[in-house]
C-alpha positions in Angstrom: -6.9 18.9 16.3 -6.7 17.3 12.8 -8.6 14.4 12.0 -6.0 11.7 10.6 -9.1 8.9 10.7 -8.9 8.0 6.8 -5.7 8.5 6.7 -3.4 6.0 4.6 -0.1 5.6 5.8 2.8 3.9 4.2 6.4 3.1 4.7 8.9 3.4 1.8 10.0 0.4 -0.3 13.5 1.1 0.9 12.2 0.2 4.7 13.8 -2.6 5.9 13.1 -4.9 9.3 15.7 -2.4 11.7 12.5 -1.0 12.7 14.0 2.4 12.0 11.3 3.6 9.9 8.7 6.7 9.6 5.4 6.1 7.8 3.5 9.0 6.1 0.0 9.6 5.4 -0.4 11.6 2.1 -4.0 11.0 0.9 -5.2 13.6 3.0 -6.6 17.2 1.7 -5.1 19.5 3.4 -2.4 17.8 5.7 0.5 15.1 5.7 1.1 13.1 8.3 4.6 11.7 9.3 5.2 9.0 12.5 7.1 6.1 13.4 6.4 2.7 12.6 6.9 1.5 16.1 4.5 3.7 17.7 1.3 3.9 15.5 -0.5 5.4 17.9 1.7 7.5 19.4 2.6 11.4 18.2 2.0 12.4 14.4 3.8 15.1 12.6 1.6 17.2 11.0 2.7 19.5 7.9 1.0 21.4 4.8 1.4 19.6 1.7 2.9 22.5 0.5 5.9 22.4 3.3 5.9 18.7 2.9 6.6 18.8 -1.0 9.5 21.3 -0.4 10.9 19.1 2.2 10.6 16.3 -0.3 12.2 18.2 -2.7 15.1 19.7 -0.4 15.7 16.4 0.6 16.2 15.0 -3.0 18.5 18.2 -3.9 21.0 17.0 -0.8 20.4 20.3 1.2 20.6 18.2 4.4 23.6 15.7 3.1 26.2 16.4 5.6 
């Protein structure tokens, strides 16, 4: 199980009050942790900070725009 105990999660300044948002813990080593805001304790995402960056980065090229 990963220990997510100091981790620091945030919602992006684009958020608004829908309460349709995710909230991601990246201060973490060796893991990033994605869940959503309305269920803080619920299930957390976990990925490699590695596979996270390239989903960042995927995601900023449009590779998932429909």
């Amino acid at each position: 199980m990963i220990d997510l105990a100091c981790a620091q999660w945030r919602k992006s300044s684009r958020s608004n009050d829908q309460g349709l948002c995710i909230e991601v813990a990246d201060n973490l080593v060796d893991v990033v942790g994605l869940r959503d805001s309305k269920d803080p304790e619920g299930p957390v995402l976990a990925f490699s900070p590695r596979g996270w960056a390239a989903f960042v980065a995927a995601t900023k090229a449009g590779t998932f725009d429909r």
